[in-house]
MILUMVO-203832 format. One record per residue: residue in three letters; x, z, y of N, C-alpha, C, CB in turn. Coordinates in steps of 0.02 Angstrom, whole numbers, padded with zeros to 5 digits, always signed. Glycine has a CB too. Layout:
! residues N
AlaXZYXZYXZYXZY
...
//
This chain:
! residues 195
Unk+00276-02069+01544+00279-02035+01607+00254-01963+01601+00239-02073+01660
Unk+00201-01950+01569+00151-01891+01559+00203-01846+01516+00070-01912+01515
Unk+00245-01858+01462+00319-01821+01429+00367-01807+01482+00363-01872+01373
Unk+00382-01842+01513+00448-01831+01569+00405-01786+01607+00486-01906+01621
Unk+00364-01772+01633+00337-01717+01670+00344-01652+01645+00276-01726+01679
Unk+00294-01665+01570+00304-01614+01530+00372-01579+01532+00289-01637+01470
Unk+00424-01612+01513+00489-01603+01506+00520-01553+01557+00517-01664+01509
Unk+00506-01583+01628+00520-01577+01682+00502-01488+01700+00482-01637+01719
Unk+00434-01499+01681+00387-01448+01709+00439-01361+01652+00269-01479+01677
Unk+00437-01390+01608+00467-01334+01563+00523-01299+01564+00472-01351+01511
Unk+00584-01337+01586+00642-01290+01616+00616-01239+01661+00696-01330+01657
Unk+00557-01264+01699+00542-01251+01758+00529-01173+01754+00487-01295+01783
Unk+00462-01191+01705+00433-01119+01648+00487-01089+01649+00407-01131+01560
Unk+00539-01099+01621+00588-01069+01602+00624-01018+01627+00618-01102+01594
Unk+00646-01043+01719+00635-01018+01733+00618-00960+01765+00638-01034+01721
Unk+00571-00978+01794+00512-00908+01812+00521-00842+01745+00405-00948+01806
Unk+00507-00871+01677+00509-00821+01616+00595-00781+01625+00498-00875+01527
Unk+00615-00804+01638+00696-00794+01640+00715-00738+01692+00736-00868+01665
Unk+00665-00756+01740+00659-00697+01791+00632-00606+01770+00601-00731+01843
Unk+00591-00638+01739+00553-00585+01700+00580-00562+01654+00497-00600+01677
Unk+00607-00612+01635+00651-00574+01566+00696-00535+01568+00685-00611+01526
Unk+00726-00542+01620+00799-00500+01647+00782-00443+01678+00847-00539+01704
Unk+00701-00412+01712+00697-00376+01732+00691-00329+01670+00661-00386+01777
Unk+00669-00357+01627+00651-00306+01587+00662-00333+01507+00575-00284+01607
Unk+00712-00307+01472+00749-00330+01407+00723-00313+01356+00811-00311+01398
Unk+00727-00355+01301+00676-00353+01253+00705-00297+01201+00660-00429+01220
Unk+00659-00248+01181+00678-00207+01133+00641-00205+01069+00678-00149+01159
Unk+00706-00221+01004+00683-00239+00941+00708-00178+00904+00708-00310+00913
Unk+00635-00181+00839+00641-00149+00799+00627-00177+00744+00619-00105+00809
Unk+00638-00128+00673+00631-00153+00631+00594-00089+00558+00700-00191+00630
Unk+00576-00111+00507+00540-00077+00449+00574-00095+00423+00478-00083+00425
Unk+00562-00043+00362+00596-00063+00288+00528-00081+00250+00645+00009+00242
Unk+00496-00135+00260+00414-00111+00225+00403-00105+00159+00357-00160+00237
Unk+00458-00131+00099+00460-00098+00044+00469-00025+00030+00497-00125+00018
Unk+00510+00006+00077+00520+00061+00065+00459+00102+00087+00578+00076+00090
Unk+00443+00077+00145+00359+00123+00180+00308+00094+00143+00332+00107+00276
Unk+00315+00066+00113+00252+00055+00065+00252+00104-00011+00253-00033+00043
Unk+00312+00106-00036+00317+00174-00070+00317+00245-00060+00355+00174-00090
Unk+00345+00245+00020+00344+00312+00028+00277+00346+00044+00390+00326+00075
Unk+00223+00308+00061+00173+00329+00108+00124+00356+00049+00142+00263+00163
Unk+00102+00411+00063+00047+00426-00008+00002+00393-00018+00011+00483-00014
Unk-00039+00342+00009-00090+00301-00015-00050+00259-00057-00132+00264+00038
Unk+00024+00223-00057+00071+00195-00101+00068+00217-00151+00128+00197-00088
Unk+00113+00289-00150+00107+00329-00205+00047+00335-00256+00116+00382-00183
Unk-00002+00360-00242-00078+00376-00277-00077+00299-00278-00153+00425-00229
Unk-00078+00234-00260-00128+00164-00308-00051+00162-00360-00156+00050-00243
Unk+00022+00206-00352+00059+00166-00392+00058+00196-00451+00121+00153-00370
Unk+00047+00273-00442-00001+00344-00504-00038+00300-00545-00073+00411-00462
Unk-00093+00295-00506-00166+00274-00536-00159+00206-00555-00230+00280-00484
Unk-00096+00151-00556-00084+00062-00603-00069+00096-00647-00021-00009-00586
Unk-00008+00152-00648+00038+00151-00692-00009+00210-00742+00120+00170-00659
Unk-00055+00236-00733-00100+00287-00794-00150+00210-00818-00167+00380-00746
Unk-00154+00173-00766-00201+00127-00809-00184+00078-00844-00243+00101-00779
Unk-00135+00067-00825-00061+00018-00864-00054+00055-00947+00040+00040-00805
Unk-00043+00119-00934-00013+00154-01003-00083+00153-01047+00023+00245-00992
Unk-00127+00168-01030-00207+00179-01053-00217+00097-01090-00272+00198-00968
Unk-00202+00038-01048-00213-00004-01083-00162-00043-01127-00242-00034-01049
Unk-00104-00009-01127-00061-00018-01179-00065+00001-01224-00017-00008-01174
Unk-00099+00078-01237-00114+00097-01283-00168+00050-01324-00127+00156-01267
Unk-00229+00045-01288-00287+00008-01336-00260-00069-01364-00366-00007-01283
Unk-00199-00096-01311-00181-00138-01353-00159-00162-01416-00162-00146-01336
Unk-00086-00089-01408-00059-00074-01461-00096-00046-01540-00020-00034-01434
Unk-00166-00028-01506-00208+00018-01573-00236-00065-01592-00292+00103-01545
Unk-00237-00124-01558-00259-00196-01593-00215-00214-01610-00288-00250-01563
Unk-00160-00208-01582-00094-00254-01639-00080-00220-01691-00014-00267-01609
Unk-00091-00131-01714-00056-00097-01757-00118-00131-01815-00042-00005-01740
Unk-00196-00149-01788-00257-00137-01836-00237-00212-01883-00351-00135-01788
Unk-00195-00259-01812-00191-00314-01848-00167-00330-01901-00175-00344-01825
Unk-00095-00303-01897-00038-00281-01959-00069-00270-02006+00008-00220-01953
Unk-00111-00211-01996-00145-00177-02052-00180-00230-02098-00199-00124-02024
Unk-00214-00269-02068-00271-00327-02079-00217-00394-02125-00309-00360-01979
Unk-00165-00375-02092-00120-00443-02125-00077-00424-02178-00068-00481-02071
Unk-00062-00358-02186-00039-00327-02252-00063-00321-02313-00030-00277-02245
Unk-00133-00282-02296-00202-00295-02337-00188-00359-02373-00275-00304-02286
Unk-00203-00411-02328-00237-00481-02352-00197-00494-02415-00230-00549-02295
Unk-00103-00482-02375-00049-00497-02407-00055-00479-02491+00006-00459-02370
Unk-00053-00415-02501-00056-00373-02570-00136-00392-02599-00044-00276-02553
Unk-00189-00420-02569-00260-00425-02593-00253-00502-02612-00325-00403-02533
Unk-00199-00556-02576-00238-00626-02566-00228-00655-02656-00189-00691-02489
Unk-00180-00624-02695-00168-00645-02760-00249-00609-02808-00079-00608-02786
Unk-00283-00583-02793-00346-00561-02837-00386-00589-02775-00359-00466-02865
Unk-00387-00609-02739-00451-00629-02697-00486-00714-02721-00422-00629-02604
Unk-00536-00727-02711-00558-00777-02699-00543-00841-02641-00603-00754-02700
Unk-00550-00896-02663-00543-00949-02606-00586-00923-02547-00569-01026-02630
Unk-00646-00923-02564-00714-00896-02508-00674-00830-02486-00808-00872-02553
Unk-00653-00785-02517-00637-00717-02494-00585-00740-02446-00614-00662-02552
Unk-00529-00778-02476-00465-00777-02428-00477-00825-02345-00393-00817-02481
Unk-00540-00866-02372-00522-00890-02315-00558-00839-02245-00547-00970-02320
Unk-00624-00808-02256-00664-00762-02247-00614-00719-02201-00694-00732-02313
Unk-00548-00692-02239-00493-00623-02220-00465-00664-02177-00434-00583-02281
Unk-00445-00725-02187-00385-00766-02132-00441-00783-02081-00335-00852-02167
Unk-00516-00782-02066-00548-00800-01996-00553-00731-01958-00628-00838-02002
Unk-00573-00666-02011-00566-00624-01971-00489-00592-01950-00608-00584-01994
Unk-00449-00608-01971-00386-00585-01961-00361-00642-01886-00337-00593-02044
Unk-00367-00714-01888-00382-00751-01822-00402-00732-01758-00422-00786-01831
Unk-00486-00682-01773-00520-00655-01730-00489-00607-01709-00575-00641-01746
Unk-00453-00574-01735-00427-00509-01703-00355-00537-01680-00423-00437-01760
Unk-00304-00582-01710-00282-00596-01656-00279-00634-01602-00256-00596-01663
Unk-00347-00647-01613-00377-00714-01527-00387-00646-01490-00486-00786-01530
Unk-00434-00603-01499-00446-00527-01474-00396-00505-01442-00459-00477-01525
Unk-00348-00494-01471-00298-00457-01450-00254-00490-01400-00263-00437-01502
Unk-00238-00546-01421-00205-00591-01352-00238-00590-01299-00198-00664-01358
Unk-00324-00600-01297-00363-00614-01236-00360-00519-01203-00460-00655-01263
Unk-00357-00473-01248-00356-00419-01210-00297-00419-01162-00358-00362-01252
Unk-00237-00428-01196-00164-00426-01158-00159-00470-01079-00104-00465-01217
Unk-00203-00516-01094-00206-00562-01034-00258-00526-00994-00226-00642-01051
Unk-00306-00514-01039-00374-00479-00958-00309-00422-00929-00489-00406-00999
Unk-00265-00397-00958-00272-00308-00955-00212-00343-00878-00228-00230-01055
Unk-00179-00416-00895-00124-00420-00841-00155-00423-00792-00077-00470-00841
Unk-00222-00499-00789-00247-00499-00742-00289-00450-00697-00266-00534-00755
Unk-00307-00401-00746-00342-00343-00675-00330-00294-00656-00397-00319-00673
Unk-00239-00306-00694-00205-00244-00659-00190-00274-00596-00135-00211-00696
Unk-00154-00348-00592-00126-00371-00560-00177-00387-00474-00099-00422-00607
Unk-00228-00383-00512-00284-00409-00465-00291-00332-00403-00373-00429-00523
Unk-00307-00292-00452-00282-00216-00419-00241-00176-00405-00292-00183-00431
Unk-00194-00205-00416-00115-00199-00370-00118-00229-00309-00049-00238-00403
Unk-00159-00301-00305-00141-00341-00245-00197-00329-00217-00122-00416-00250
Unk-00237-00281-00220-00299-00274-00185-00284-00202-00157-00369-00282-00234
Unk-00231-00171-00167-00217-00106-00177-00173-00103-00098-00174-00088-00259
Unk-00119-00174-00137-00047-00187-00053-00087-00212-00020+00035-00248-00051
Unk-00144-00264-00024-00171-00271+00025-00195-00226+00068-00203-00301+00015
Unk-00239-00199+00063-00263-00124+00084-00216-00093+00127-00271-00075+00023
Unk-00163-00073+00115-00084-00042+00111-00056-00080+00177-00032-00067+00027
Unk-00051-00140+00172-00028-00188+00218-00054-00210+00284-00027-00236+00188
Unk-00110-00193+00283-00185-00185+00325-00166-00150+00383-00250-00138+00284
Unk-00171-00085+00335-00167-00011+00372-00077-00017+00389-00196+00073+00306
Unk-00028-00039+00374+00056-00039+00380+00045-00084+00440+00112-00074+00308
Unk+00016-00115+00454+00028-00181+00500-00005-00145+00575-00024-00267+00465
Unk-00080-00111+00593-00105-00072+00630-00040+00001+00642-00181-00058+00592
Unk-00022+00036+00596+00045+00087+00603+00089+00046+00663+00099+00095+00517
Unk+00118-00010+00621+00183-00046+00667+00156-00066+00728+00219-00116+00634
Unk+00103-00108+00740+00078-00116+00804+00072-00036+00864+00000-00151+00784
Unk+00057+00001+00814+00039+00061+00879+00112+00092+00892-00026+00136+00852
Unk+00128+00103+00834+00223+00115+00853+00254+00093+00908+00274+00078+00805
Unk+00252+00000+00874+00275-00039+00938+00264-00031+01002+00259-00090+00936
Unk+00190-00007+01016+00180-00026+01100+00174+00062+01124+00086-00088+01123
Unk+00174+00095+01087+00214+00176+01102+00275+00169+01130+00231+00223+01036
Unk+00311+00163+01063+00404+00142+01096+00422+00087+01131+00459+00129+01042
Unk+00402+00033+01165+00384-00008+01211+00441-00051+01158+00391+00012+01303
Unk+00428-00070+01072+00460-00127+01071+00426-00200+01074+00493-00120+01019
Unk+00472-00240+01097+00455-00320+01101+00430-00347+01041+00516-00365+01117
Unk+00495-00340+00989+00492-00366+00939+00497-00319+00874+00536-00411+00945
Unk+00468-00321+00824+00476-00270+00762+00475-00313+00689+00408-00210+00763
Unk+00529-00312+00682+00523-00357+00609+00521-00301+00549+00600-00414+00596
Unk+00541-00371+00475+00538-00309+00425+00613-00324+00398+00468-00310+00358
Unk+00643-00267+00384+00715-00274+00363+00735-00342+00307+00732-00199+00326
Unk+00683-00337+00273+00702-00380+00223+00745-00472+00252+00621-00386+00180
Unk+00692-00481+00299+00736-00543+00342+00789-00534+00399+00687-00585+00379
Unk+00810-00479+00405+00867-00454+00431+00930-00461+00393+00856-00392+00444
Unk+00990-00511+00446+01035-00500+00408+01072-00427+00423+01073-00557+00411
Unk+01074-00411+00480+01120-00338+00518+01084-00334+00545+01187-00329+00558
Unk+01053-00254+00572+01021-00224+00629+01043-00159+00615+00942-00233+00636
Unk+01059-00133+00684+01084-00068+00696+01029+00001+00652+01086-00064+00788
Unk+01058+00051+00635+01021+00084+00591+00970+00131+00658+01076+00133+00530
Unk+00991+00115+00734+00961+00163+00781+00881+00125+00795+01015+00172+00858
Unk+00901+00056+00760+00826+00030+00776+00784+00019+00740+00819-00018+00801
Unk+00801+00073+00659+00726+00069+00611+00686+00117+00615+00733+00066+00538
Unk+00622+00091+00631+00575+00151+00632+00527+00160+00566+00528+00143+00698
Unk+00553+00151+00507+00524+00171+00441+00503+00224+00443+00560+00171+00391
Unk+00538+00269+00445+00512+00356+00437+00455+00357+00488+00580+00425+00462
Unk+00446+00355+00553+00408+00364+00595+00348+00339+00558+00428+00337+00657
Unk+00338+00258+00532+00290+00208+00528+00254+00244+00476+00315+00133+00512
Unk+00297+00273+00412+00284+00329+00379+00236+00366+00377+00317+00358+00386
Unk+00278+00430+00412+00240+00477+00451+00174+00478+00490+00274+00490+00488
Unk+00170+00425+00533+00113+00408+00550+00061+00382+00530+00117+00389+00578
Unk+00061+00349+00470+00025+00315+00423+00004+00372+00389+00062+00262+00381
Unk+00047+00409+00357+00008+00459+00294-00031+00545+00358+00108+00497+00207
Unk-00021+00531+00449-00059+00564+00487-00113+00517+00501-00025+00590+00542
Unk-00113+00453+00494-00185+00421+00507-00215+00397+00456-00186+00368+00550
Unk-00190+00400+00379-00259+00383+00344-00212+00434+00283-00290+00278+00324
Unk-00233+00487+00312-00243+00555+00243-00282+00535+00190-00286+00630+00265
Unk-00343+00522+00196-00400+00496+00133-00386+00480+00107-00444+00463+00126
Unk-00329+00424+00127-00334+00333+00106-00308+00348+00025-00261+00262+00165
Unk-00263+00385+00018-00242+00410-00067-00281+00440-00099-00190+00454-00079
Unk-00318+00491-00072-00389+00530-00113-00435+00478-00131-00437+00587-00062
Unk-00446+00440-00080-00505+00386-00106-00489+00347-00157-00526+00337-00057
Unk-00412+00321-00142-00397+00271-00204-00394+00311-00270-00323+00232-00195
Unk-00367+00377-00275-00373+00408-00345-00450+00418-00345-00326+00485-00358
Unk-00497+00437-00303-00576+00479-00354-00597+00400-00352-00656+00559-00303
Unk-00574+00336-00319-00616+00281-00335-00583+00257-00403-00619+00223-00274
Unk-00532+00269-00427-00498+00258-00509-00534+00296-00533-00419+00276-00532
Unk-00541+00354-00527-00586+00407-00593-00642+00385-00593-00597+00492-00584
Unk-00646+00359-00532-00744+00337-00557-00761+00295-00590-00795+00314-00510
Unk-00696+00239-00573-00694+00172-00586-00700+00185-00677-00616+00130-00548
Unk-00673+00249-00702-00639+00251-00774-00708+00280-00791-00557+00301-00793
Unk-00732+00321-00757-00792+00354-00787-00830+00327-00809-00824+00386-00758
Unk-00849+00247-00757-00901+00209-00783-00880+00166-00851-00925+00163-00727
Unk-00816+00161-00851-00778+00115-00917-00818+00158-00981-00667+00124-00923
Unk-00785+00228-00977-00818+00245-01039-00884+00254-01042-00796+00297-01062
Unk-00913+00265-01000-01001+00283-01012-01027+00225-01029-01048+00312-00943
Unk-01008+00157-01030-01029+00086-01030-00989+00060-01089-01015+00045-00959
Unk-00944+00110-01149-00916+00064-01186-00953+00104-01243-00832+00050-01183
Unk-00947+00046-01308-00986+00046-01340-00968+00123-01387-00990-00025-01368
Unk-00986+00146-01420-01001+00211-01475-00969+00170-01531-01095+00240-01492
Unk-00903+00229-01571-00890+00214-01629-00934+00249-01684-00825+00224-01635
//
């Protein structure tokens, strides 16, 4: 009995909303938020500052895989005059450096990756506050993101705006993320060990 009411009661809702609805029609918009997430300079500067720290640690990788070679060539041309004790000695440290070197390749994914997604988060934060104030400026109802759009008229994306307004309300937000990378790097080297 308490469902059939329910039931009852809800066209009812319906409606009253229906009334309202017609007075006043819902206006949708939409983002490109891949694209405003690149265009916006706080985007830009964390995608600068992966991709210098990306190359930086490709390099130190590559200077462990080239040392490794080195280490396994050696052994190669040495292991016929070496000793049993000697060879096995060259094959643990030659192991070590490539357990080393694998575990670097993996830290170097995980905390890029970790600071990429700490980076869009951030990004997404501040993109989501943009679209909300947009929205209830331009009095839209609804604002999606293109990506789950199959067709929407090109008069109802407000990317550029969401844009624009983002890189007028958080100017910093890119300065901070680059001097908080340089600092971040400053302390790397002042804390790594002396050759």
């Amino acid at each position: 009995m308490r469902r059939f009411l329910v039931v009852l009661a809800l066209p009812l809702a319906l409606l009253g909303s229906k009334a309202a609805f017609a007075q006043s029609a819902p206006k949708y918009g939409y983002v490109d938020v891949q694209r405003a997430v690149q265009e916006v300079e706080e985007g830009k500067a964390a995608r600068t500052r992966l991709q210098g720290e990306l190359n930086d640690r490709r390099q130190q990788i590559e200077k462990k895989k080239t040392d490794l070679e080195k280490m396994q060539g050696d052994f190669s041309k040495q292991s016929a005059v070496l000793s049993e004790d000697a060879k096995k000695k060259k094959m643990e440290e030659m192991q070590k450096a490539y357990i080393d070197t694998q575990t670097a390749a993996q830290q170097m994914q995980e905390e890029l990756s970790a600071k990429e997604q700490e980076a869009m988060g951030r990004i997404s934060r501040n993109m989501i506050q943009i679209v909300s104030e947009v929205a209830e400026r331009d009095g839209f109802t609804f604002v999606f993101d293109k990506a789950v759009l199959l067709f929407a008229p090109p008069s109802s994306e407000i990317t550029n705006e969401v844009v624009r307004r983002y890189n007028d309300k958080f100017p910093n937000a890119a300065g901070a993320a680059a001097s908080s990378a340089k600092k971040e790097a400053g302390e790397k080297k002042a804390s790594a060990p002396k050759k």
